[in-house]
C-alpha positions as CSV (number, residue, x, y, z in Angstrom):
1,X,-0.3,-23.3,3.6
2,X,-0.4,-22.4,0.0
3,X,2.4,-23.4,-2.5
4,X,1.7,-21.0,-4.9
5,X,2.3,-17.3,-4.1
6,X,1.8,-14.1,-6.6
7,X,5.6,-13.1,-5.9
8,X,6.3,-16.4,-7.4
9,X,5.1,-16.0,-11.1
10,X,8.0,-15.4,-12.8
11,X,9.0,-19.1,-12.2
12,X,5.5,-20.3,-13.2
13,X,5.4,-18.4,-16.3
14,X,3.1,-19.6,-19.4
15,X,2.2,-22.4,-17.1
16,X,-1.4,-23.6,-15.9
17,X,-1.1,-23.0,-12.4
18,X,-3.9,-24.0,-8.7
19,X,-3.8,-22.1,-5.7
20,X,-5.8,-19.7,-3.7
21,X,-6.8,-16.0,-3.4
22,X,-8.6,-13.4,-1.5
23,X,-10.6,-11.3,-4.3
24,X,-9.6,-7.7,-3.7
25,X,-12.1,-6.9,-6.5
26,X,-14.9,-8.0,-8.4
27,X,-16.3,-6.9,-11.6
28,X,-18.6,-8.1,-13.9
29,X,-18.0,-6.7,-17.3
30,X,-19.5,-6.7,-21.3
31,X,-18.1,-8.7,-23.9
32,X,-18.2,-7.1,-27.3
33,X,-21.0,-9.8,-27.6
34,X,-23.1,-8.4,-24.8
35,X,-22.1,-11.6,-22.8
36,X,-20.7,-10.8,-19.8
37,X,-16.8,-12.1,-18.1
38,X,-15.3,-11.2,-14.9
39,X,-12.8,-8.8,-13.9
40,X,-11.0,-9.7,-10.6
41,X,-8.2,-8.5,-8.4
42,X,-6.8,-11.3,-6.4
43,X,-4.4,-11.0,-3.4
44,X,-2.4,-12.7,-1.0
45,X,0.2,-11.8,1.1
46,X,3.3,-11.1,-1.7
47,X,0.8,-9.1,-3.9
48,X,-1.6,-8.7,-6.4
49,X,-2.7,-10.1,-9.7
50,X,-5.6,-9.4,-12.2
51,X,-7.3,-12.5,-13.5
52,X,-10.1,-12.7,-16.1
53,X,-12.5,-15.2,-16.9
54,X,-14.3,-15.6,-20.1
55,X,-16.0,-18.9,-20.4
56,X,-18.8,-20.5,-18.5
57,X,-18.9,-17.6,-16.1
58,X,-22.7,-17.4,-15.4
59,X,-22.4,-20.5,-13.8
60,X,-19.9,-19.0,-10.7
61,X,-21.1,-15.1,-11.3
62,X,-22.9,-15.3,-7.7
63,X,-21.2,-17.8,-6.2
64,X,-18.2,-15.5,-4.6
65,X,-18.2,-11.6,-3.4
66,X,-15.6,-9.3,-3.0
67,X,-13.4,-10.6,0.2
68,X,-13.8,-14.1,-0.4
69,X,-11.3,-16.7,-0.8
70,X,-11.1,-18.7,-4.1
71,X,-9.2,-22.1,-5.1
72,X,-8.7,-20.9,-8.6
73,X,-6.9,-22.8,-11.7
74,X,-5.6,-21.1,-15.1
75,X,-3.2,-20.1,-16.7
76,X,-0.5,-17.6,-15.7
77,X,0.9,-15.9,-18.3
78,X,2.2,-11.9,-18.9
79,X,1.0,-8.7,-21.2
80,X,3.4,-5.9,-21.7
81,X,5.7,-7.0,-18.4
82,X,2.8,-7.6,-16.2
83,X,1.5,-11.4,-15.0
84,X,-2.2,-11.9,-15.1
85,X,-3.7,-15.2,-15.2
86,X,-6.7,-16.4,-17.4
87,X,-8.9,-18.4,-14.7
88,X,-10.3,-21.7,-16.4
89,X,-11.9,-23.3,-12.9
90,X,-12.6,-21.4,-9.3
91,X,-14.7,-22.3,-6.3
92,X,-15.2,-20.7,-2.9
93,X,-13.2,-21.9,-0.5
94,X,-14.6,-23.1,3.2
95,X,-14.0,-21.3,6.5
96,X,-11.8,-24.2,7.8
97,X,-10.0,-24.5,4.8
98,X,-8.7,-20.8,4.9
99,X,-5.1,-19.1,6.8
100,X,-5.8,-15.8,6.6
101,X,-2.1,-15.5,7.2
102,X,-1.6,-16.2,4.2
103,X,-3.5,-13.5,2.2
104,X,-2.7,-10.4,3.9
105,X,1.2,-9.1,4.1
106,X,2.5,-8.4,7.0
107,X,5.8,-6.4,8.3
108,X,9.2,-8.3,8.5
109,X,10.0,-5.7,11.4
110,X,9.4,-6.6,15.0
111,X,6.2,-4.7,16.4
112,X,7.2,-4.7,19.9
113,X,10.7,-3.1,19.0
114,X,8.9,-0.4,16.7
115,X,6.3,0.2,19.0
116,X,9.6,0.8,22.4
117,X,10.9,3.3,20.1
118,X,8.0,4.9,19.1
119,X,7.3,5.1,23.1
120,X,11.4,6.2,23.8
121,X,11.1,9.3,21.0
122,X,7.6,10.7,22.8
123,X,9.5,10.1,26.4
124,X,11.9,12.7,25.3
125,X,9.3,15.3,24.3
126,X,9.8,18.8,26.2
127,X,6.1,19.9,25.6
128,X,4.1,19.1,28.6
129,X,1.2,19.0,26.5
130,X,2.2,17.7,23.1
131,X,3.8,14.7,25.6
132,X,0.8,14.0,27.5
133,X,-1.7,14.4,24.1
134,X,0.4,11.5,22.6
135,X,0.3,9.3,25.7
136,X,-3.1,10.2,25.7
137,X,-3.6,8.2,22.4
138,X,-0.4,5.3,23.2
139,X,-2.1,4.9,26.5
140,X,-5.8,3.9,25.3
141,X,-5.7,0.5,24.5
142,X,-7.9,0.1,21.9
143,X,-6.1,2.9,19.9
144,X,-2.6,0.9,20.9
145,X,-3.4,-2.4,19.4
146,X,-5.2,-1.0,15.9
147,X,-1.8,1.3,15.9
148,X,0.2,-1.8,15.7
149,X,-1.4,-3.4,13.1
150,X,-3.1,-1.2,10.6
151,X,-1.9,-0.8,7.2
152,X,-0.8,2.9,6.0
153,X,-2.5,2.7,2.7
154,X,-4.4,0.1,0.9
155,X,-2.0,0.0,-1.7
156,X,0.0,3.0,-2.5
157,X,3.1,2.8,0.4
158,X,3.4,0.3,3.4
159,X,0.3,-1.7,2.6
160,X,1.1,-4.7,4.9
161,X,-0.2,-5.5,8.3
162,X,1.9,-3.5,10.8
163,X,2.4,-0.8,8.1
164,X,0.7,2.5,9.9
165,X,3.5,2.0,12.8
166,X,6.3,1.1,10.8
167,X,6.2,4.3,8.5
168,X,5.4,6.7,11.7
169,X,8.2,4.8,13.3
170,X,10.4,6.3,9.9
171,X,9.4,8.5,9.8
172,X,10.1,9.9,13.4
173,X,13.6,9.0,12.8
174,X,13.9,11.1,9.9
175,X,11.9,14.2,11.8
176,X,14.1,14.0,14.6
177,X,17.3,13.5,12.4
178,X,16.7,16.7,10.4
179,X,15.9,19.1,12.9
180,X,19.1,18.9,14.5
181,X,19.8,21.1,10.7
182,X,16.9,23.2,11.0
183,X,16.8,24.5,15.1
184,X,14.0,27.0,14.4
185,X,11.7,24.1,13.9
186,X,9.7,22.6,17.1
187,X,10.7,19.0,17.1
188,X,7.8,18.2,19.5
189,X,5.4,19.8,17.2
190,X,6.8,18.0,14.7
191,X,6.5,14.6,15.8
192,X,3.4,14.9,17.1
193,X,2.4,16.0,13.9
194,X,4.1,12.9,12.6
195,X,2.0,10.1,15.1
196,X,-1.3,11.8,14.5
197,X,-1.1,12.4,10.9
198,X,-2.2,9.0,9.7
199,X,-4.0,7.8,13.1
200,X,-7.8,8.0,11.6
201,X,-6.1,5.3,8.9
202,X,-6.8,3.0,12.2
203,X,-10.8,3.6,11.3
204,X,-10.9,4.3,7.4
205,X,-9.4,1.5,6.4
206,X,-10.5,-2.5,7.1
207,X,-7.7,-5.0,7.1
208,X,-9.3,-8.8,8.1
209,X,-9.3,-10.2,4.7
210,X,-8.1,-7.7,2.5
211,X,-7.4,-4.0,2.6
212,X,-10.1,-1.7,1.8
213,X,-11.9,1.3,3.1
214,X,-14.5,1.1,5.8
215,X,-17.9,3.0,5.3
216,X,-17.1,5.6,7.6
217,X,-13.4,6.1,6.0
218,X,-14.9,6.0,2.0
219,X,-17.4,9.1,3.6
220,X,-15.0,10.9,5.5
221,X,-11.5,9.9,5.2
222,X,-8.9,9.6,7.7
223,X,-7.9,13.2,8.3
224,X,-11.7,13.9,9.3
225,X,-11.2,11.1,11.4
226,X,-8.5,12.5,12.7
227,X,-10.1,15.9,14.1
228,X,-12.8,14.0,15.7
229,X,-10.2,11.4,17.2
230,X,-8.1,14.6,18.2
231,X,-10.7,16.5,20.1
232,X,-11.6,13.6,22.0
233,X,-8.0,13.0,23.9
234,X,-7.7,17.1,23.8
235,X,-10.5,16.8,26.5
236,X,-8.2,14.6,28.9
237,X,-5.5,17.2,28.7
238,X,-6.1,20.3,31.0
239,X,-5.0,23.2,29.9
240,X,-3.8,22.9,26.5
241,X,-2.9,25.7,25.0
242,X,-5.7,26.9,21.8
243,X,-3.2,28.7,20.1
244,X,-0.8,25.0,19.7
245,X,-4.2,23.2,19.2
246,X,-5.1,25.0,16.3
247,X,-1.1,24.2,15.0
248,X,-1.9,20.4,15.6
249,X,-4.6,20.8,13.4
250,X,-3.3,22.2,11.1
251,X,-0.1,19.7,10.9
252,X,-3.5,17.1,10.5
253,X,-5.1,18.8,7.8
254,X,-2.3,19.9,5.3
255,X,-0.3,17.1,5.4
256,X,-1.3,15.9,1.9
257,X,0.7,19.5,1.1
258,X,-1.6,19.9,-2.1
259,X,-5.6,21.0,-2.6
260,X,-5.1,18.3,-5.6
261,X,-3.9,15.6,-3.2
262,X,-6.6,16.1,-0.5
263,X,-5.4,18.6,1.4
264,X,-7.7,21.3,2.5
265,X,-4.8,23.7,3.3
266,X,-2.0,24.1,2.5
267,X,1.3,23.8,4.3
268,X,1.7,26.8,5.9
269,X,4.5,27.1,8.7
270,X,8.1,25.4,9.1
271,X,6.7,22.3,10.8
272,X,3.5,21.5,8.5
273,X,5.9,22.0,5.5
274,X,8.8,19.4,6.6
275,X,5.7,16.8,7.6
276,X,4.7,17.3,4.5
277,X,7.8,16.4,2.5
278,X,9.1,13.9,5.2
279,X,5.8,12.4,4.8
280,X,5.8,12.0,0.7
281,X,9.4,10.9,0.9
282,X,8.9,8.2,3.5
283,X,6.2,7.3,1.2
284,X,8.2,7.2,-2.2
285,X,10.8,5.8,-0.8
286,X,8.8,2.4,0.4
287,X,6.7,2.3,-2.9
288,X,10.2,1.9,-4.7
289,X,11.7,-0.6,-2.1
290,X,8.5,-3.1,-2.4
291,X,8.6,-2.4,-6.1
292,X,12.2,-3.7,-6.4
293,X,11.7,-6.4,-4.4
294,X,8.5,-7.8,-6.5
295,X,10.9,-7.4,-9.4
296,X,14.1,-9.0,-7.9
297,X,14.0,-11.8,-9.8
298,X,14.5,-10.1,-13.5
299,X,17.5,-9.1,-14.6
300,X,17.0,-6.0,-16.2
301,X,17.8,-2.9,-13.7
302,X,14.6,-1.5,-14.8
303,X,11.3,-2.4,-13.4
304,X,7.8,-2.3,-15.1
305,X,5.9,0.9,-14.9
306,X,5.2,2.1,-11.5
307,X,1.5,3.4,-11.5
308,X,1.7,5.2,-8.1
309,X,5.2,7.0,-9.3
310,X,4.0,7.6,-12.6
311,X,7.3,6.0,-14.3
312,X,9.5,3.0,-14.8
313,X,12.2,2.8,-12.3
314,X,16.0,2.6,-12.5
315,X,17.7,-0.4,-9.6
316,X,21.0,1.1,-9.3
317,X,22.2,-1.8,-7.1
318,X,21.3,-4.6,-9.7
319,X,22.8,-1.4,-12.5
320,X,26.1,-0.9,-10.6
321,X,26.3,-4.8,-9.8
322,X,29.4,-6.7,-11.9
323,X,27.8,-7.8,-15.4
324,X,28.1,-11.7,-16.0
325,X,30.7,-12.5,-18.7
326,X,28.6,-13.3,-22.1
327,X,29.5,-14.4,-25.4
328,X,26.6,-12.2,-27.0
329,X,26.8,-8.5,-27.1
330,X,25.1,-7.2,-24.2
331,X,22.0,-4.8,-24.6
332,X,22.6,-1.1,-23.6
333,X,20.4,-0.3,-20.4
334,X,19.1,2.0,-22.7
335,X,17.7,-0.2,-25.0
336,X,15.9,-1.7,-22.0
337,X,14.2,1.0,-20.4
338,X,10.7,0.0,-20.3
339,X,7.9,2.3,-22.2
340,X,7.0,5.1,-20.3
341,X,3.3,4.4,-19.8
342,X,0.3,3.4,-17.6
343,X,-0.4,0.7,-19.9
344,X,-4.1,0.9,-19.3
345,X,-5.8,-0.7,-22.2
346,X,-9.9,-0.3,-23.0
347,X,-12.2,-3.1,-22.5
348,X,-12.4,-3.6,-26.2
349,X,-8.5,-4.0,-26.2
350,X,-8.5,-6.4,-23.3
351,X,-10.8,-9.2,-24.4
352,X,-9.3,-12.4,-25.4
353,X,-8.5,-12.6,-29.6
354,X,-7.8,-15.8,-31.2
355,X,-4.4,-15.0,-31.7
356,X,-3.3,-13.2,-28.4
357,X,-5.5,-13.8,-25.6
358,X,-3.0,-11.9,-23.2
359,X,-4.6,-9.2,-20.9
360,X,-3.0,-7.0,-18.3
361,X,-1.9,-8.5,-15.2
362,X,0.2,-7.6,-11.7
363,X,-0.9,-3.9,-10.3
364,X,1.7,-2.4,-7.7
């Protein structure tokens, strides 16, 4: 088991540090001498973390490949609030010496309950049809078993093994939970919507050593997917109605709610729209709960800059939370709100000077 996880750099800070990695990315990049470094994304299980590696690289440029596991040493160090770590020594690491549950996050939520109250909600369906089209899809086992373990995104919201059914499972709650204020919407409708939205995620993306997006899912994406997945179980369920087919579509295709965001409609009756919303705020809502817990450790209320949220973000637990008596004049939170940026620099600005050879680091 490794020693050394990315969640743990903030106590190895500005020290040379050996563990392993699955590389999430590989590039290989100019210097501003024409020779070349690498660029990688590593991963395990707590996170990521950008490395870089500038000397004696064409001796290990073709000994690794995107997926593989690494023993890597360097040193671990940070660049405007973000850890990234300057690799001095790596080498591929051996089948036998590799637990793969070590590289890939999982849930802290028990599947098996998740997936009984995924099952109890669709037991209480009225729809004849909407009921048997999702048992249609529960039923098949194949379907089942990727349901319960995919990811929902590769990185964006619930990126962790088990992830697809824990924010349907959410999100379910909340559907059901706000139509009791809204009775003009179908709540079977609804929730159907809400299990079949992200159900081609089962096929776009590939989740045995890191998360990425299969061929099929990088052509098509997962609401094409979807369709096809859709029409498939629609052919074991006599009798359903066109006229609520063509709604369940529709529920599949706008759920992105903008043309922008990959949505090829729009939105465009009571149930679609609160998928939509319930959808992004499920999602927002997990992208600042992981973000807080990467951060947990700092004692700042803010964090670093979220890139998916497009800001910095406020912990009002740790900012409502009894101060600790000090002697010195405390900072204003103001004063320690972090710049409002991407921090993204160029490659000219990232290579190593003699002075500060700090690059970017930890992505969310």
């Amino acid at each position: 088991m490794k020693e050394f996880y990315i969640c743990d750099c903030i106590r190895h800070e500005n020290k040379v540090i050996t563990s392993t990695f699955v590389v999430v990315s590989k590039q290989i990049k100019p210097k501003k001498t024409g020779e070349p470094y690498l660029s990688l994304v590593l991963g395990d299980r707590s996170g990521h973390l950008e490395a870089k590696m500038w000397d004696n690289v064409e001796e290990v440029l073709n000994a690794f490949d995107q997926d593989d596991f690494l023993k890597i040493k360097g040193l671990l160090n940070k660049y405007k609030n973000r850890f990234q770590i300057t690799i001095h020594k790596l080498r591929k690491l051996g089948e036998a010496e590799i637990e793969y549950s070590d590289y890939l996050p999982k849930t802290t939520k028990n599947i098996d309950e998740l997936w009984q109250t995924l099952n109890d909600l669709v037991a209480t369906f009225q729809n004849p049809h909407l009921k048997a089209l999702v048992q249609a899809f529960i039923s098949d086992p194949q379907i089942a078993s990727a349901y319960r373990n995919a990811p929902a995104a590769k990185s964006l919201h619930h990126a962790y093994i088990g992830g697809l059914l824990d924010h349907v499972v959410s999100l379910f709650r909340s559907c059901d939970l706000i139509c009791r204020n809204y009775p003009q919407v179908n709540r079977d409708l609804l929730l159907t919507g809400a299990f079949l939205h992200d159900i081609g995620k089962i096929h776009e993306l590939t989740y045995n050593r890191s998360f990425s997006y299969s061929t099929r899912g990088q052509l098509l994406g997962h609401m094409i997917i979807e369709l096809e997945m859709l029409q498939e179980k629609l052919a074991l369920v006599p009798g359903f109605p066109e006229e609520l087919k063509t709604l369940v579509e529709h529920l599949i295709i706008s759920h992105h709610g903008e043309y922008e965001f990959g949505s090829p409609k729009l939105p465009m009756f009571a149930e679609a729209l609160m998928l939509h919303y319930l959808d992004d705020l499920d999602s927002k809502m997990e992208a600042m709960r992981a973000h807080f817990e990467r951060e947990a450790e700092l004692e700042s209320p803010w964090t670093s800059y979220n890139a998916s949220l497009g800001r910095p973000l406020l912990n009002s637990a740790k900012f409502l939370a009894p101060k600790a008596a000090s002697g010195g004049n405390q900072a204003s939170a103001e004063e320690t709100i972090p710049a409002n940026e991407a921090c993204v620099e160029s490659e000219a600005q990232s290579e190593p000077q003699e002075e500060a050879p700090l690059l970017p680091g930890l992505k969310a």
